[in-house]
C-alpha positions as CSV (number, residue, x, y, z in Angstrom):
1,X,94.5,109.3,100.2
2,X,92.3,106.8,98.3
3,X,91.6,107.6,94.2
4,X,90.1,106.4,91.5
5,X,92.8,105.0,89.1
6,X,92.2,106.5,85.5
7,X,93.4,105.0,82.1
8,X,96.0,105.3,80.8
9,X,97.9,105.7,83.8
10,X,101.3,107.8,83.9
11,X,104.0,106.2,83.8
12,X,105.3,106.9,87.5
13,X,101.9,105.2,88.5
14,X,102.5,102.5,86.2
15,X,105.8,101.8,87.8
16,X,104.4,102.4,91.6
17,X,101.6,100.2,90.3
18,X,104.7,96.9,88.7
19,X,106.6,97.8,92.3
20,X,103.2,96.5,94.1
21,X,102.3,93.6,92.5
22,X,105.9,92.6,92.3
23,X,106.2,93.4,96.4
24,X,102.7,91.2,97.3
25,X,104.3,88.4,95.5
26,X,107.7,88.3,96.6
27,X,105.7,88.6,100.0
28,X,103.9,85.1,99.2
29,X,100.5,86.6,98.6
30,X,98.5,84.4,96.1
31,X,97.2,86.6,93.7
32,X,97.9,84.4,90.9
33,X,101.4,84.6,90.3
34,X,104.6,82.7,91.1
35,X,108.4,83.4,92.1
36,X,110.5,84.4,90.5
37,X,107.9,86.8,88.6
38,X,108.6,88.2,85.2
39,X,108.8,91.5,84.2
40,X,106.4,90.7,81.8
41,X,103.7,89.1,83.4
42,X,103.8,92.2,85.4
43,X,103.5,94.5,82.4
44,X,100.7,91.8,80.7
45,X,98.8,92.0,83.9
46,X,98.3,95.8,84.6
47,X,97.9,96.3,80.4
48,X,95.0,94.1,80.9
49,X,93.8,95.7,83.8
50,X,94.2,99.2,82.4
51,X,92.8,98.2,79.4
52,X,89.4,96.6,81.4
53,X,89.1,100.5,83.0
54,X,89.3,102.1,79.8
55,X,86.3,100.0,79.0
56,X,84.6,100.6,82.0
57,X,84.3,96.5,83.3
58,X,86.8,97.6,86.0
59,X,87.1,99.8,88.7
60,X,90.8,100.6,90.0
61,X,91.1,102.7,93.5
62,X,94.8,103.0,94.8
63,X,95.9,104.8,98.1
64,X,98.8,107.2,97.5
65,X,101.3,108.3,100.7
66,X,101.9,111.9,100.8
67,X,104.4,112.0,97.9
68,X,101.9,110.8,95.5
69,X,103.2,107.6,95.2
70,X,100.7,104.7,94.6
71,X,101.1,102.0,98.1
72,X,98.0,100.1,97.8
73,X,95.3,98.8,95.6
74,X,91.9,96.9,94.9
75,X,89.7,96.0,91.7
76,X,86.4,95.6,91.3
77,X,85.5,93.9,88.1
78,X,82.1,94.5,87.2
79,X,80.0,91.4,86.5
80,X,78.6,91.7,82.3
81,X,75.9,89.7,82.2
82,X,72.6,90.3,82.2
83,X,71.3,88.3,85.3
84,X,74.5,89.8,87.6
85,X,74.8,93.4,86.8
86,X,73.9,93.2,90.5
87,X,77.3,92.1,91.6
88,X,81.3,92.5,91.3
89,X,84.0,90.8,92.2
90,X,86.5,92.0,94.8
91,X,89.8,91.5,93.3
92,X,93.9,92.5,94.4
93,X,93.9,94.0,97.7
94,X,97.5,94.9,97.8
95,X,99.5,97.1,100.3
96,X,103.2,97.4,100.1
97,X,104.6,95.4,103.1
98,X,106.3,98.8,104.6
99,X,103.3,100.4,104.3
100,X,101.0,97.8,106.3
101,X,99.5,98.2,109.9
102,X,98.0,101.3,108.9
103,X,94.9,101.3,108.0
104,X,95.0,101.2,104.3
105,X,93.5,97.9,103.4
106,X,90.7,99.1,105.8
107,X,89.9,102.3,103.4
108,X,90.2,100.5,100.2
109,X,87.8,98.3,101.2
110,X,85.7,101.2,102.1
111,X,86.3,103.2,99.0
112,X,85.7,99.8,97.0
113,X,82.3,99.5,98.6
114,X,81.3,102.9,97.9
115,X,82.4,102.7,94.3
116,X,80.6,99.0,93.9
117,X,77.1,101.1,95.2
118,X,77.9,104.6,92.8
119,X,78.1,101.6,90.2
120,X,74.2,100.1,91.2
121,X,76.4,96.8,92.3
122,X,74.7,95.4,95.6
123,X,76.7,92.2,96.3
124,X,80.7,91.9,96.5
125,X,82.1,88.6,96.4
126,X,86.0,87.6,96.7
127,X,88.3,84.6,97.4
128,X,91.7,85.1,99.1
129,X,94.5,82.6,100.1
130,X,93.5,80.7,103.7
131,X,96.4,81.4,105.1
132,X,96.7,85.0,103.7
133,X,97.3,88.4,105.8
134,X,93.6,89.7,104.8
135,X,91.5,87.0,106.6
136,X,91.4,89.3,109.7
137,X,90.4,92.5,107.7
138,X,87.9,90.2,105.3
139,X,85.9,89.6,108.9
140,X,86.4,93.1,110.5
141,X,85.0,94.7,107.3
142,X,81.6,92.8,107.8
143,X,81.8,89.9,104.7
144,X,80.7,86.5,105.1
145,X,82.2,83.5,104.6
146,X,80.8,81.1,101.9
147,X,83.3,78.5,102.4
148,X,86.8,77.2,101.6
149,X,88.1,75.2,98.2
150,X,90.6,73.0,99.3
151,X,93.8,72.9,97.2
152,X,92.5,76.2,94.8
153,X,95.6,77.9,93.8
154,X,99.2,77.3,94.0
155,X,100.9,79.7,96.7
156,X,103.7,82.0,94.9
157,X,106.6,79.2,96.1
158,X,104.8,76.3,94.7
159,X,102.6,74.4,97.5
160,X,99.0,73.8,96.7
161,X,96.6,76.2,99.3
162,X,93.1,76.1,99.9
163,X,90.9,79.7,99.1
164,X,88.2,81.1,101.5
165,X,85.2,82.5,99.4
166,X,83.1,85.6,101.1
167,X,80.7,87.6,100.3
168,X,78.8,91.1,101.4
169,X,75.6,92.6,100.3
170,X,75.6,96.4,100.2
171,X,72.9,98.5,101.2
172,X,71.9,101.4,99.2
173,X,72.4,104.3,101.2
């Protein structure tokens, strides 16, 4: 099941929520964080995050397994300005590793392109790791690539790694 994430979150969510981060980087996903990782980057991280839903600049939709428990997640963080209330950025796409090969990145991308139109936003943008696991999905889901930074962002056991950029435009339905 894919929800909407509200703020505050409990704190069994919170915790699912820690366990996930902490499982995509010990994986060697680059979503901006190194090994070892501290508890409280973790912590600092989803405060912040929680703390953009609150305000309504980010959208937060996690997929639950059937005991409840939080196993995935994306972001959408709503462009502010003026001249791009048009757009979001695609942000965190994070299954646990035991729960992968299911489908679940799939539907949160689905869910985060339905919650990107309730929200007027028309174009998703993202950048991922150009090695990563979500390359594959990224294509299959329909987004275009803009093109790859070389050397962008360190990878979570220290080499530098170049970042695809893509894009989709939404159509309202």
């Amino acid at each position: 099941m894919i929800e909407r994430l509200h703020a505050p979150a409990t704190p069994q969510d919170l915790a699912a929520l820690h366990a996930l981060l902490r499982d995509a980087v010990e994986g060697g996903a680059s979503v901006g964080y190194l090994v070892p990782l501290a508890d409280t980057e973790v912590a600092a991280f989803w405060s912040g995050v929680l703390t953009a839903v609150a305000a309504g600049t980010r959208c937060v939709l996690v997929a639950r397994d059937d005991n409840g428990r939080i196993v995935g997640s994306v972001q959408l963080d709503f462009a502010q300005r003026p001249n791009s209330r048009h757009r979001c950025e695609l942000q965190k796409l994070l299954v646990l590793r035991t729960h992968r090969g299911r489908g679940l990145g799939t539907a949160l991308m689905r869910a985060a392109e339905a919650a990107a139109l309730a929200h007027r936003r028309t174009l998703i943008v993202l950048d991922t790791s150009a090695t990563g696991n979500a390359l594959s999905l990224y294509d299959r889901c329909g987004y275009t690539r803009a093109g790859v930074i070389p050397r962008y962002a360190t990878d979570p056991d220290g080499p530098l790694i170049d970042t695809v950029i893509y894009y989709k435009e939404l159509s309202p339905a």
